[in-house]
C-alpha positions as CSV (number, residue, x, y, z in Angstrom):
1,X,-1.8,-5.9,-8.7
2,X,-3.6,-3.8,-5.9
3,X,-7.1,-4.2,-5.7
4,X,-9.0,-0.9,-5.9
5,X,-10.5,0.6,-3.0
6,X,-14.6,-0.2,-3.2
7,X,-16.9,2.6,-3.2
8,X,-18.7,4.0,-0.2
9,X,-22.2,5.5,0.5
10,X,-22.2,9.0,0.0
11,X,-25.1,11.8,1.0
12,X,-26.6,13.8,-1.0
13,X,-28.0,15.6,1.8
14,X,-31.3,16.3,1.4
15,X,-34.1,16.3,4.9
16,X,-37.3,16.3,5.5
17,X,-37.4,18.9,7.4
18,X,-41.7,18.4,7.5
19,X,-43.9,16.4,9.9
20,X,-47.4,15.0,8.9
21,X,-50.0,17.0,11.2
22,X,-51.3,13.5,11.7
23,X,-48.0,12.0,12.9
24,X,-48.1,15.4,15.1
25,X,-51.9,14.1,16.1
26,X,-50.9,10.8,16.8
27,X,-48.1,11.8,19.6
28,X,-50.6,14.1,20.8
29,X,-53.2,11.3,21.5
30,X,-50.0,9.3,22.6
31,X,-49.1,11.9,25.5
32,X,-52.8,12.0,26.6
33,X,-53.4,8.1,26.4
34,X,-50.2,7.8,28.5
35,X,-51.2,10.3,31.1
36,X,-54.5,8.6,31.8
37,X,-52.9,5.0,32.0
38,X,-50.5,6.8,34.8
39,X,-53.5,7.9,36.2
40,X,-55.4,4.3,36.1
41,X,-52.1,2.3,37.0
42,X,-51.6,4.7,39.8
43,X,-55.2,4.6,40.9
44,X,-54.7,0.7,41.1
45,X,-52.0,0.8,43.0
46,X,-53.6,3.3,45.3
47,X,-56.9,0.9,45.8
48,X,-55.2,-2.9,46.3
49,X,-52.5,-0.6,48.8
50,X,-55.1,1.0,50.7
51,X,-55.6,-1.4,52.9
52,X,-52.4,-3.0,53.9
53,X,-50.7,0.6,53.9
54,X,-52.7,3.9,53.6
55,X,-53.9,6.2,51.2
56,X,-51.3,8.4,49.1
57,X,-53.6,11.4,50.7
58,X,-52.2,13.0,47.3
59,X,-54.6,13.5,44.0
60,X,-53.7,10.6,41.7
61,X,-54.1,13.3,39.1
62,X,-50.3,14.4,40.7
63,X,-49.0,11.2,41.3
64,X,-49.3,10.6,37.6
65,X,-48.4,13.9,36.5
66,X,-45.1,13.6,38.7
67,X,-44.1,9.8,37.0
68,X,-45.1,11.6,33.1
69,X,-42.4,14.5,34.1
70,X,-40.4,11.4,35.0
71,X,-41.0,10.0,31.8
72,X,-40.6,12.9,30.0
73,X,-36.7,14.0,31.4
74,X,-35.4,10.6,30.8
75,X,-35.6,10.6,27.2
76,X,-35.2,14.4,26.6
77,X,-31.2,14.1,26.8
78,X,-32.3,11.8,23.4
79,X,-33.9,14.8,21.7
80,X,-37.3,13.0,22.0
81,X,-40.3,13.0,24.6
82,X,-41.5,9.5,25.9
83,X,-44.7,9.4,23.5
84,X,-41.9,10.5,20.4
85,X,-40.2,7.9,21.4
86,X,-43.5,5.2,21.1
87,X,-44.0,6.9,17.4
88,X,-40.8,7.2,16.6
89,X,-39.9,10.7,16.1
90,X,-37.4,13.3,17.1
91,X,-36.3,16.9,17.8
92,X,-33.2,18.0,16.6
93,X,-31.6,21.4,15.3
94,X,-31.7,23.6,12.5
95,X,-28.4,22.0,11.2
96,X,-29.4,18.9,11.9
97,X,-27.4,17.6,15.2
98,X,-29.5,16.5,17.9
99,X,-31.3,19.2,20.2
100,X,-29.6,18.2,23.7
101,X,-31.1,17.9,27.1
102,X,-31.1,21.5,27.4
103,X,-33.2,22.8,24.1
104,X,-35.4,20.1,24.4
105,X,-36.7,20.5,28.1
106,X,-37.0,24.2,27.1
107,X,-39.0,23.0,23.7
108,X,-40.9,20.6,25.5
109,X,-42.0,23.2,28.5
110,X,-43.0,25.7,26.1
111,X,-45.1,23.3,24.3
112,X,-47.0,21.5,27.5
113,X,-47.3,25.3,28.5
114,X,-49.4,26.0,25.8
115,X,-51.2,22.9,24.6
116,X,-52.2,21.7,28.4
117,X,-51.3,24.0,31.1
118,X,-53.0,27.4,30.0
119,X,-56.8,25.6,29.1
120,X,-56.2,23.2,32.4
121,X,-55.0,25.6,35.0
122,X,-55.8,28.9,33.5
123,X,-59.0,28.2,31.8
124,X,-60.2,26.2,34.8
125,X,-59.9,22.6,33.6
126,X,-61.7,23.3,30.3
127,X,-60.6,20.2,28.0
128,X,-62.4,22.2,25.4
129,X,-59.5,24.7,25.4
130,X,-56.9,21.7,24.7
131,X,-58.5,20.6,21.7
132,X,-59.2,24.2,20.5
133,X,-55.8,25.5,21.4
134,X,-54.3,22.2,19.7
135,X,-56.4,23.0,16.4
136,X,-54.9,26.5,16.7
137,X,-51.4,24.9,17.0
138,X,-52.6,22.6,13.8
139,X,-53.6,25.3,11.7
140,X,-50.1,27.3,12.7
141,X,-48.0,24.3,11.5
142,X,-49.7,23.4,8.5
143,X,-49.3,27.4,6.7
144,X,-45.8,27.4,8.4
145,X,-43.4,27.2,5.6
146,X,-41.2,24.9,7.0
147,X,-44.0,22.7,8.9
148,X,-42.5,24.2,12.1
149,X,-44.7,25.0,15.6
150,X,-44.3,28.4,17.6
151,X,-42.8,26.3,20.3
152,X,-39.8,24.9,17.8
153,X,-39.5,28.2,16.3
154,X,-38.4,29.7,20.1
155,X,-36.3,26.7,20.8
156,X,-34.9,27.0,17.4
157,X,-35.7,23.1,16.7
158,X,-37.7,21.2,14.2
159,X,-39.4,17.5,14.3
160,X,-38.2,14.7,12.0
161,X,-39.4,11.0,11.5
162,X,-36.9,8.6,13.2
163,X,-34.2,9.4,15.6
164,X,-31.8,11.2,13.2
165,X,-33.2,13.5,10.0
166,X,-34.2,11.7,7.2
167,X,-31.2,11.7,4.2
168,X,-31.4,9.7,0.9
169,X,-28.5,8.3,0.5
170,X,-26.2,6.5,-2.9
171,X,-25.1,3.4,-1.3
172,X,-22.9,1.3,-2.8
173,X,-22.7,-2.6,-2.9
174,X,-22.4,-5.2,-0.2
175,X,-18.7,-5.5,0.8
176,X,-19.7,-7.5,4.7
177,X,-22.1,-8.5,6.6
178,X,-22.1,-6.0,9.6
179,X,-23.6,-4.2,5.8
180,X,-26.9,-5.7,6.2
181,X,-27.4,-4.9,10.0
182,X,-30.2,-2.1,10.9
183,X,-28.4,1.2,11.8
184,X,-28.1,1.3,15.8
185,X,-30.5,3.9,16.4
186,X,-32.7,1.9,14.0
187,X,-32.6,-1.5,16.0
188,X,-32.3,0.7,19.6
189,X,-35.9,1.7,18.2
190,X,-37.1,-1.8,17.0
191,X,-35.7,-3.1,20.8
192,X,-38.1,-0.2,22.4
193,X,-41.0,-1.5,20.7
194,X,-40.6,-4.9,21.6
195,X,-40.6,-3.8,25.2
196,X,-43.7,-1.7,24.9
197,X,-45.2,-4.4,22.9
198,X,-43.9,-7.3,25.6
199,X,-45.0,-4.2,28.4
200,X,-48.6,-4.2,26.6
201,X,-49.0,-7.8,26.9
202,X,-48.2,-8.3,29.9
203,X,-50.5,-5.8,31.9
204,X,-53.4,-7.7,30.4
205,X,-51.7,-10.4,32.6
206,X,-51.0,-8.3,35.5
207,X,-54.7,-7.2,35.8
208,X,-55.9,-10.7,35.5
209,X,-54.0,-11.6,38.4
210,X,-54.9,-8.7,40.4
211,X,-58.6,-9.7,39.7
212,X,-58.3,-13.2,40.5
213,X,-56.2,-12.2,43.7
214,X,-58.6,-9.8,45.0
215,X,-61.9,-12.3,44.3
216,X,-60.0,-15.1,46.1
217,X,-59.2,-12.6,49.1
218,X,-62.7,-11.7,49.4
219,X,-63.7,-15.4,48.8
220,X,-61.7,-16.9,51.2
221,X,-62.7,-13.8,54.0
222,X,-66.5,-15.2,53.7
223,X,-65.4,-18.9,54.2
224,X,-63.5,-18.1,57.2
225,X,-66.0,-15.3,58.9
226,X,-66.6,-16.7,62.4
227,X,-70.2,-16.4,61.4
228,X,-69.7,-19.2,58.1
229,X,-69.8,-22.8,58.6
230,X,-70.3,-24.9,55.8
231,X,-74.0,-26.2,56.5
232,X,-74.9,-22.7,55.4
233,X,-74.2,-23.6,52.0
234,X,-77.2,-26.5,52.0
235,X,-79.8,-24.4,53.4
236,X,-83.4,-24.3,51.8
237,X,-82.7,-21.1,49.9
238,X,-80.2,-18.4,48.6
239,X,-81.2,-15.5,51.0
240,X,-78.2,-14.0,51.5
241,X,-79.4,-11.0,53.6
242,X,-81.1,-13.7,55.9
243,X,-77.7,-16.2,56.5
244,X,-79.0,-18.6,53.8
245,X,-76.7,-19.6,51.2
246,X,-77.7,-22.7,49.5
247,X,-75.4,-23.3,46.5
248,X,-77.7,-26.1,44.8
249,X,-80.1,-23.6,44.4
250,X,-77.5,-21.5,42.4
251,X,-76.4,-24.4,40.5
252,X,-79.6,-26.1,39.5
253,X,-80.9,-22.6,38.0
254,X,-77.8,-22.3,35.7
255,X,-77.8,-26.1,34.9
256,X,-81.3,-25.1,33.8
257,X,-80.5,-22.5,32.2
258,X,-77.9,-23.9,30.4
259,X,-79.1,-26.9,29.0
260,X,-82.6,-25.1,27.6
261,X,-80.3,-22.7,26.2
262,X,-78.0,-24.8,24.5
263,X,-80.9,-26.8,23.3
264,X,-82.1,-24.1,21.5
265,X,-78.6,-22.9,20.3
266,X,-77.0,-26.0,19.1
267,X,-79.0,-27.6,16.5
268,X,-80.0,-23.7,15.1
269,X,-76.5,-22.5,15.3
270,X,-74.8,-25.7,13.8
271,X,-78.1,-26.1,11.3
272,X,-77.4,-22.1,10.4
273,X,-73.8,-23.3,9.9
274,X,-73.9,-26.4,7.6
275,X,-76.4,-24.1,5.6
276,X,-73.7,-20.9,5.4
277,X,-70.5,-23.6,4.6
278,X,-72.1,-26.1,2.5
279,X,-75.5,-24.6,0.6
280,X,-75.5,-21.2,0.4
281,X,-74.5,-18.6,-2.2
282,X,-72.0,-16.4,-2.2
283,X,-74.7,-13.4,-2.6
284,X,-76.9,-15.3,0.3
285,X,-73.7,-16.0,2.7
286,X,-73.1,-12.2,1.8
287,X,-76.3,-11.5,3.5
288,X,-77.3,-13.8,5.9
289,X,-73.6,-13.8,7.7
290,X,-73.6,-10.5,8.7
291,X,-77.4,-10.5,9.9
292,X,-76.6,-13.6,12.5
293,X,-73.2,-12.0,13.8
294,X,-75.9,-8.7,14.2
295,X,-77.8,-10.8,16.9
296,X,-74.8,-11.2,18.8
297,X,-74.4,-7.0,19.4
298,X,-78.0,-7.0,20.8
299,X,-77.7,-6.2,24.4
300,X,-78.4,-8.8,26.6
301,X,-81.1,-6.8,28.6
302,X,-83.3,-6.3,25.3
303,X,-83.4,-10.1,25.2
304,X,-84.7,-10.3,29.3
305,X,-87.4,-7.9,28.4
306,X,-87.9,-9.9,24.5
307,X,-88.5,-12.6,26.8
308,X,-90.7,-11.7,29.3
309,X,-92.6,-10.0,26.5
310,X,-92.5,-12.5,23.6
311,X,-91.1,-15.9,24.9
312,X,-93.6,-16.1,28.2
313,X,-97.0,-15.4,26.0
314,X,-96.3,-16.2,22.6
315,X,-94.5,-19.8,23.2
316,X,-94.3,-20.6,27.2
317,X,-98.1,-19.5,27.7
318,X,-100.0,-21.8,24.9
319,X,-98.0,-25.0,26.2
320,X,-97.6,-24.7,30.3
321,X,-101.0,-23.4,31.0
322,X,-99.9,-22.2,34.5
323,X,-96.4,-21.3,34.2
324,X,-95.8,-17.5,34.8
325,X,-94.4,-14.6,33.5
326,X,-90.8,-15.0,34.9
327,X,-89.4,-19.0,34.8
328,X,-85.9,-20.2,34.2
329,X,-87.5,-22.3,31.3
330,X,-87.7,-18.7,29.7
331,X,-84.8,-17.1,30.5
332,X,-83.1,-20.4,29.0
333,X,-84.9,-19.7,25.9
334,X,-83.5,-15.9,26.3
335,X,-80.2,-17.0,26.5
336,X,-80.7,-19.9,23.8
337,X,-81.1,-16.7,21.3
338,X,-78.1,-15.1,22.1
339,X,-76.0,-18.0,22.4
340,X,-76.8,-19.1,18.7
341,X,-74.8,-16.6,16.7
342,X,-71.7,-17.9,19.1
343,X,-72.0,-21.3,17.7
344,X,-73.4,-20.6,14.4
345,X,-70.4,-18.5,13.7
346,X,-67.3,-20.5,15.5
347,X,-68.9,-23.5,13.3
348,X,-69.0,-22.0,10.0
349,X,-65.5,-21.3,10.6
350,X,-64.3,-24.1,11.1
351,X,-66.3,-26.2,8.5
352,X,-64.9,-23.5,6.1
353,X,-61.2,-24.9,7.1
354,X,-62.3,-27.9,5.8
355,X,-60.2,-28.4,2.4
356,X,-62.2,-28.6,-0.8
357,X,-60.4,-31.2,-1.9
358,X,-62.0,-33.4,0.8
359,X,-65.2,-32.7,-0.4
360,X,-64.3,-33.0,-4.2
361,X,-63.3,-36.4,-3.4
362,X,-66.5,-37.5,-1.5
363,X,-68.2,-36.2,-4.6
364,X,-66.0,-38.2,-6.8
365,X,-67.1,-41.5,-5.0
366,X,-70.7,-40.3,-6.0
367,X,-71.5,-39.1,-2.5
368,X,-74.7,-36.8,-2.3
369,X,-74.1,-33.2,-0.9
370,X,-75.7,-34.1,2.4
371,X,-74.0,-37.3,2.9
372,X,-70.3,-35.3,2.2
373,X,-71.8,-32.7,4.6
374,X,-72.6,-35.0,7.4
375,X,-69.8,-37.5,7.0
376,X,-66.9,-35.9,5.6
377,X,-67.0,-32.1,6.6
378,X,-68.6,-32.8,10.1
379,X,-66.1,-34.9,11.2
380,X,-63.4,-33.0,10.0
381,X,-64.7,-30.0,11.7
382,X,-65.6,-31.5,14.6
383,X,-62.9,-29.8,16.6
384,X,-64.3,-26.7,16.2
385,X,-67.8,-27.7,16.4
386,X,-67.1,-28.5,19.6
387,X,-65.3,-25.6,20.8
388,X,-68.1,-23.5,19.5
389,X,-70.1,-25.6,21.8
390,X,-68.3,-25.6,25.0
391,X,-67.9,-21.9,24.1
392,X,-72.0,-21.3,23.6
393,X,-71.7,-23.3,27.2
394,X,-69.8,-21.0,28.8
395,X,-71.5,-17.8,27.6
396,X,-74.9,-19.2,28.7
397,X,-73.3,-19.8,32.1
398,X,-71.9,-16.4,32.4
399,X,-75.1,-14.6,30.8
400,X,-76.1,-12.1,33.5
401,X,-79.1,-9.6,32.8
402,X,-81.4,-12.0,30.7
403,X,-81.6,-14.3,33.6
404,X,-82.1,-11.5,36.0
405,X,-84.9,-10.0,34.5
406,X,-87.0,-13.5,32.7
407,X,-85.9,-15.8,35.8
408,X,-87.1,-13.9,38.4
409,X,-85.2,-14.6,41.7
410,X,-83.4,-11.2,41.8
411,X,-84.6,-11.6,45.6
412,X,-83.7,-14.7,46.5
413,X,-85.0,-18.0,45.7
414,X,-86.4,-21.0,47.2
415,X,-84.6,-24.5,46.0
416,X,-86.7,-25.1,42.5
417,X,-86.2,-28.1,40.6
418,X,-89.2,-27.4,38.1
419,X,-87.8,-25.0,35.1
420,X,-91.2,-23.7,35.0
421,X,-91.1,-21.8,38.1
422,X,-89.0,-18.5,39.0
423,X,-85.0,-19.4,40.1
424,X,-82.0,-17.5,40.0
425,X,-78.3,-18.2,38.7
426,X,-74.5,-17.8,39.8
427,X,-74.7,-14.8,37.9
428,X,-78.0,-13.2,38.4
429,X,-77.3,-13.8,42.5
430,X,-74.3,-11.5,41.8
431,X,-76.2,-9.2,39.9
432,X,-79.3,-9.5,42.5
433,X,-76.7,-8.8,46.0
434,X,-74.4,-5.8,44.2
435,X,-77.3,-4.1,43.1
436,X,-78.8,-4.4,46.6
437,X,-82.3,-6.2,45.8
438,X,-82.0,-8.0,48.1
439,X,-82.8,-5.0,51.2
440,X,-83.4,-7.5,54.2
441,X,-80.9,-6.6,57.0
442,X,-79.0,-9.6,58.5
443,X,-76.1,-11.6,57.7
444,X,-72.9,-9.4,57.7
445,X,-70.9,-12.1,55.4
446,X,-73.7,-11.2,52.7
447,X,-71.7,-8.7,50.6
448,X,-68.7,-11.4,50.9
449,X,-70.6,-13.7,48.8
450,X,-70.4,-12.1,46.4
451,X,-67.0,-12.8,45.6
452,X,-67.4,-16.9,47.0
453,X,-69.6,-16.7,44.1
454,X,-67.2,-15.2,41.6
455,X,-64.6,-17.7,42.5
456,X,-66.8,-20.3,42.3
457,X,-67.8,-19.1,38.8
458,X,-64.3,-18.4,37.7
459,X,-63.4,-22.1,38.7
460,X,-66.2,-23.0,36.8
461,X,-65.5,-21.1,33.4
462,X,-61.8,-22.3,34.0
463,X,-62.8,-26.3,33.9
464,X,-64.7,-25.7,31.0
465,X,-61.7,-23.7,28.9
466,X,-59.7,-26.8,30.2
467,X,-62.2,-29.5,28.9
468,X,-62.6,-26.9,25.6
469,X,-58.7,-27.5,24.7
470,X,-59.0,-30.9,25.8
471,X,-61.3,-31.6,23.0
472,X,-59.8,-29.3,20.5
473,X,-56.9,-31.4,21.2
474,X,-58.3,-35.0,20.9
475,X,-60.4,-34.1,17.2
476,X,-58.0,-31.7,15.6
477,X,-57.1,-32.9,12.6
478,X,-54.4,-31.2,10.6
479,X,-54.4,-30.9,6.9
């Protein structure tokens, strides 16, 4: 006997001929996100190439416009225009076959004609006009019968989801496994978004190395100025503007500063966390939670001024009868306040990973609640613990404007080994020489400190990430 034949899919036909005004909103925002990372990317390129090669001498406003175009003819032949092609739409006829090269660049002009070149050009670079005029084109589309633009109506086009219109089709069973595959211009799609996504990633990358190249550069310029040698760096002070670049002076104000911080933010923020993980209610963690995760979004200079206002005469003044207002003792204690929602939270994280059943068994064994807290759940969150730690280190280190304002050496400052007197940070001696401070005329390796200091302080916050794996590493325990 023959076998019969096995049914195939058959279309019924229908399309969706409509597009959501907000999938229309969301290549608009698309095109116009695009255009100003051209711009920035371009503007980049421009800076780090200045000085081995020369300006463009063009506007990087038509550098970027000239790579979009770019963009933009490559994938018309495809029916689509680069920001479609991110969301995943496409132009196509009124019968359905794709729009060609041809009926899309004329589509595509028309559009940019309206939407951006009339309010930019004509209207004298109004960016009000491109949001009214695109409101306008909103309003157009959504009483349009067919969901259709002015600029697809003269091109004779229309805009579906996907790269082909959208058909529901009767498919019949499974006969092989090519069956199960994603439709080519399905998985063509999927590949492009990989690439944007693996693209996305890795400019994050691309800009850290930029940044780390160009504060090296600078770095290594200072160190090898005919005017640096390296007793400079043991002087009696960090005066920059006067040749005097002690780095012990640096270091001893943020070892300082660090250590009275994390004084004051360990045993609060881990105390805050046992509480949150182990004793509170639900209606109190409900509560509570959000208010210490609201210290962290205070801004940093609130907390300088909160502790030259609150700190110096409220707890500083009634204990060191001649310490005054500014003091790296209180600009530690600044710090110590916004370093404790870092720990508090990181650690009531991770003694929330800690299984119940662990605890359930220490009660078992008629453990008390604070003995299971201390010896069961501590340990087996002290991984995290101490990553919330080295973390709450690092932010204390790289705290800027508190110390500038509470520690008082936005001048320069004399080698101080006494927390109670003024002093001055890695990062407040950046702050003090790029905002100028500092106006004493002299050294001309000054400004390139600036960036021996970043280096230094990027070396510094690199260790510590090092040491902070290191020790997430040796405690993990998996469950």
């Amino acid at each position: 006997m023959t076998a019969a034949p096995l049914p195939v899919a058959v279309s019924s036909g229908r399309v969706r001929t409509s597009l959501s005004l907000r999938t229309r909103g969301t290549v608009f925002v698309a095109e116009a996100l695009l255009f100003l990372a051209l711009c920035l990317v371009v503007g980049l390129v421009e800076y780090f190439a200045s000085t081995p090669i020369a300006d463009f001498g063009i506007s990087n406003f038509w550098l970027a416009l000239v790579l979009y175009a770019g963009f933009e003819g490559y994938s018309w032949p495809a029916g689509q225009s680069f920001a479609q092609r991110l969301v995943g739409v496409s132009v196509v006829r009124m019968n359905g076959h794709p729009s060609g090269g041809v009926r899309t660049a004329a589509r595509q002009l028309v559009r940019f004609a309206v939407l951006y070149a009339v309010p930019v050009f004509v209207l004298d670079f109004n960016a009000v006009w491109v949001v009214l005029l695109a409101g306008l084109a909103a309003a157009v589309i959504s009483v349009s019968p067919f969901g259709r633009a002015p600029w697809d109506v003269l091109a004779g086009t229309m805009v579906v989801e996907g790269g082909q219109l959208a058909t529901v089709d009767d498919s019949g069973p499974v006969r092989h496994a090519t069956d199960l595959q994603l439709a080519p211009r399905r998985a063509a799609q999927n590949r492009r978004v990989r690439r944007m996504m693996l693209l996305t990633g890795l400019s994050s990358v691309i800009v850290s190395i930029l940044i780390v190249f160009y504060i090296f550069t600078e770095a290594f310029a200072f160190v090898s100025d005919q005017e640096f040698h390296w007793g400079l760096l043991t002087d009696i002070g960090w005066f920059p503007r006067r040749g005097q670049f002690d780095l012990s002076t640096l270091f001893v104000g943020s070892l300082w500063v660090t250590v009275v911080a994390m004084a004051v933010a360990a045993p609060i923020g881990i105390g805050v966390a046992f509480y949150l993980a182990e004793y509170a209610s639900p209606r109190v963690q409900r509560v509570v939670k959000p208010l210490i995760e609201t210290l962290a979004s205070i801004p940093s200079v609130v907390l300088g001024l909160f502790a030259i206002s609150f700190i110096y005469p409220n707890v500083l003044k009634p204990v060191f009868a001649d310490i005054g207002i500014f003091s790296l003792v209180a600009a530690g204690l600044g710090v110590g306040v916004l370093t404790v929602p870092i720990v508090a939270s990181i650690s009531e994280d991770a003694m929330r990973a800690v299984p119940r059943d662990l605890r359930e068994a220490s009660y078992g064994l008629g453990a008390r609640k604070v003995t299971t807290a201390l010896r069961v759940v501590f340990p087996a969150a002290l991984s995290g613990i101490s990553a919330a730690l080295i973390v709450g280190v690092s932010r204390a280190i790289g705290e800027t404007m508190v110390v500038f304002i509470a520690a008082g050496g936005s001048g320069g400052s004399l080698f101080e080994s006494n927390p109670t007197e003024p002093g001055q940070t890695l990062t407040a001696a950046m702050a003090s020489l790029g905002a100028g401070t500092d106006s004493v005329a002299g050294s001309g390796i000054a400004f390139q400190s600036l960036y021996f200091l970043g280096a230094l302080l990027f070396l510094v916050t690199l260790l510590l990430n090092v040491f902070s794996d290191l020790v997430v590493r040796r405690f993990r325990q998996v469950y």
